[in-house]
C-alpha positions in Angstrom: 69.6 61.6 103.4 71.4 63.7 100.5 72.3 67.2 100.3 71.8 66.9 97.0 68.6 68.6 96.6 67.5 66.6 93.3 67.4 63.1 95.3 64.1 62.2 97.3 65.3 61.6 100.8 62.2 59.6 101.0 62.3 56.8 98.1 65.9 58.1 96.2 64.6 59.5 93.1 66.6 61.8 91.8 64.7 64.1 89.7 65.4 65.4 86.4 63.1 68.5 87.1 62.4 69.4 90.4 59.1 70.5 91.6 60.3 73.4 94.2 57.5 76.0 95.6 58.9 78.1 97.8 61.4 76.5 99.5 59.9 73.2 99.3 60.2 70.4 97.2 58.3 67.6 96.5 58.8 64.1 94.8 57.4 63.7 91.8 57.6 59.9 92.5 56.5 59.4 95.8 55.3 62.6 96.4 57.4 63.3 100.0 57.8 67.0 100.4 61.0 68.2 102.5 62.0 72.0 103.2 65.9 72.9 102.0 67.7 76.6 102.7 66.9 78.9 99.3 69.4 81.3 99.9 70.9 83.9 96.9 73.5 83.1 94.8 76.1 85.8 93.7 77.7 84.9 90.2 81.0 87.3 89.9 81.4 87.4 86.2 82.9 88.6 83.4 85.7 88.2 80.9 88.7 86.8 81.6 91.5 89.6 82.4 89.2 91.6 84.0 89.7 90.9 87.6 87.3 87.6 88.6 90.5 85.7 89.7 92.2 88.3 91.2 89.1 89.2 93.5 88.9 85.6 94.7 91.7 85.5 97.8 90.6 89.2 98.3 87.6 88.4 99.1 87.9 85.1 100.6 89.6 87.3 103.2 87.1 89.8 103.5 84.1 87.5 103.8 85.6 84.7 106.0 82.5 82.9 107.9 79.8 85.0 105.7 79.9 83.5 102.8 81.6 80.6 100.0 83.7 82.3 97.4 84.0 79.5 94.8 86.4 79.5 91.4 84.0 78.1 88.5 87.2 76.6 86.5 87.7 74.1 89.3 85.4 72.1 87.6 86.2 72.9 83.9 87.4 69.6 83.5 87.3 67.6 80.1 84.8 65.6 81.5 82.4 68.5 81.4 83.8 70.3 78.6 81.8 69.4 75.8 78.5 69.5 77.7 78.7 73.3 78.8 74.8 72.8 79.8 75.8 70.3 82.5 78.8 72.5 83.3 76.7 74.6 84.9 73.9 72.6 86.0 77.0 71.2 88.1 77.7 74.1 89.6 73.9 75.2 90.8 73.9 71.7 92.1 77.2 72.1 93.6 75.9 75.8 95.1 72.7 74.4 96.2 74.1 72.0 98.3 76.5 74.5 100.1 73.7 76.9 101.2 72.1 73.6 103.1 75.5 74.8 105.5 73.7 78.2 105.7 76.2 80.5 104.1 75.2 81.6 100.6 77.9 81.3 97.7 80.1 83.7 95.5 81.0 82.0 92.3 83.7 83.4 90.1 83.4 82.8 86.7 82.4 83.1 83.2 78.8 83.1 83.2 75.3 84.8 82.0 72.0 84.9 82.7 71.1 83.4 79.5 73.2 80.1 80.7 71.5 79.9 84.6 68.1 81.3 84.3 66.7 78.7 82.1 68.6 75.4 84.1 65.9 73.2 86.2 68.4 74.1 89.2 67.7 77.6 89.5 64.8 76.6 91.3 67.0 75.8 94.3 67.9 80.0 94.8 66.2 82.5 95.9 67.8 85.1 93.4 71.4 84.9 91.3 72.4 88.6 91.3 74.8 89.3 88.4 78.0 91.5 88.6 80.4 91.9 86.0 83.4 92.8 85.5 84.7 94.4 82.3 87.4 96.6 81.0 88.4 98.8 78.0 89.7 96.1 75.0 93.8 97.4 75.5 93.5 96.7 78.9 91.9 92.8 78.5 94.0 92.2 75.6 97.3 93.6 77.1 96.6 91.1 80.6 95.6 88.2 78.3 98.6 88.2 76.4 100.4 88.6 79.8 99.6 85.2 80.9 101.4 82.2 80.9 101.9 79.9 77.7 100.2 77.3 79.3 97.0 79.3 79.5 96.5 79.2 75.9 95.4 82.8 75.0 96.0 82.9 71.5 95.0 86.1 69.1 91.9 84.6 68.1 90.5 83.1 71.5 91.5 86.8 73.0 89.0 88.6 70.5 86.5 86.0 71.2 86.8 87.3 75.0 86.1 91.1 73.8 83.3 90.3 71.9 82.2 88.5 75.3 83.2 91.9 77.1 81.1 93.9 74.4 78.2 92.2 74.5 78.2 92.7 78.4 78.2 95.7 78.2 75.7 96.2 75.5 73.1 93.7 77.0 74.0 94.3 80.9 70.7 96.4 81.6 68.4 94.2 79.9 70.2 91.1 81.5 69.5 92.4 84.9 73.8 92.4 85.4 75.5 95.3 87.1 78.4 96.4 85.6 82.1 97.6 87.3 85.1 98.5 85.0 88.3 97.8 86.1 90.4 99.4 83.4 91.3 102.2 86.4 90.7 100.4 89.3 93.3 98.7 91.6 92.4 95.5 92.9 92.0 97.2 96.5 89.3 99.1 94.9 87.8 96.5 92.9 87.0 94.2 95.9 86.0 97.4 97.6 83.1 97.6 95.1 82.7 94.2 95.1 82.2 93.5 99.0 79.9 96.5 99.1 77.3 94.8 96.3 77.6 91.4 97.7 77.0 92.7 101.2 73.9 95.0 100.0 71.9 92.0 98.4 73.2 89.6 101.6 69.7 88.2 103.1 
């Protein structure tokens, strides 16, 4: 039997859609039905420099035996690079699976609604609550030019990120995504906020 909840324990199918009600899914082959765990998933998001790395030991330490905390560039591998789709269809499988362990999963990372909601995998959650974090442009473009050569962050890929950080916050209330700026905030205070909202929305 898999934990991956697109293969039929049953006959082996794996599924390119799964057929989930409730927490139950069924075979669209052989028609088996099998219960799984449909916990919440918390995606941490936000441009980069605004704190979504930073947060990751922090809260690692905070949230030892309650939840997964997860670093989405793990995967960002140049095997999944030019398919960002199954970038992230990846990573709701790879979620999915770890909630079978009963503990649900933080995931740091770049992401939107947009890019989960519509994915056949979001089937397998209960909810994906959205926080972001964000910042004032000086502060993201003075801690991307910070980094280290071998990050990359040239001029042009560092206004793409504030666009990314503008939109946020234009679209955040329509998106359903809750906001926190860390322009002010010290990293203490940051995973302050952070623990608090993950902890509120915990089942």
């Amino acid at each position: 039997m898999s934990l991956d909840l697109r293969i039929c324990p049953a006959c082996g199918e794996l599924a390119d859609r799964p057929v989930v009600a409730g927490s139950v899914i069924t075979c669209t082959k052989c028609g088996h039905e099998w219960p799984f765990r449909k916990l919440p998933l918390f995606a941490l998001t936000g441009p980069s420099g605004a704190g979504k790395s930073t947060m990751g030991p922090l809260l690692a330490e905070r949230f030892a035996g309650d939840v997964v905390l997860l670093e989405q560039d793990t995967l960002w591998i140049g095997a999944l690079r030019d398919d960002v789709a199954a970038f992230r269809s990846v990573w709701l499988r790879m979620a999915a699976v770890l909630h079978q362990n009963g503990r649900p999963v933080v995931l740091c990372g770049t992401v939107a609604p947009p890019e989960f909601e519509p994915l056949p995998e979001r089937a397998f959650f209960s909810d994906i609550h959205y926080l972001a974090l964000v910042g004032s442009p000086s502060s993201l473009r003075a801690r991307l030019r910070a980094r280290p050569a071998w990050r990359e962050w040239d001029e042009p890929r560092i206004e793409e990120m504030l666009e990314f950080n503008d939109w946020l916050r234009r679209s955040a209330p329509e998106l359903g995504v809750d906001l926190f700026d860390t322009t002010e905030a010290s990293p203490e205070e940051t995973a302050d906020h952070v623990e608090k909202w993950i902890r509120a929305r915990l089942p």
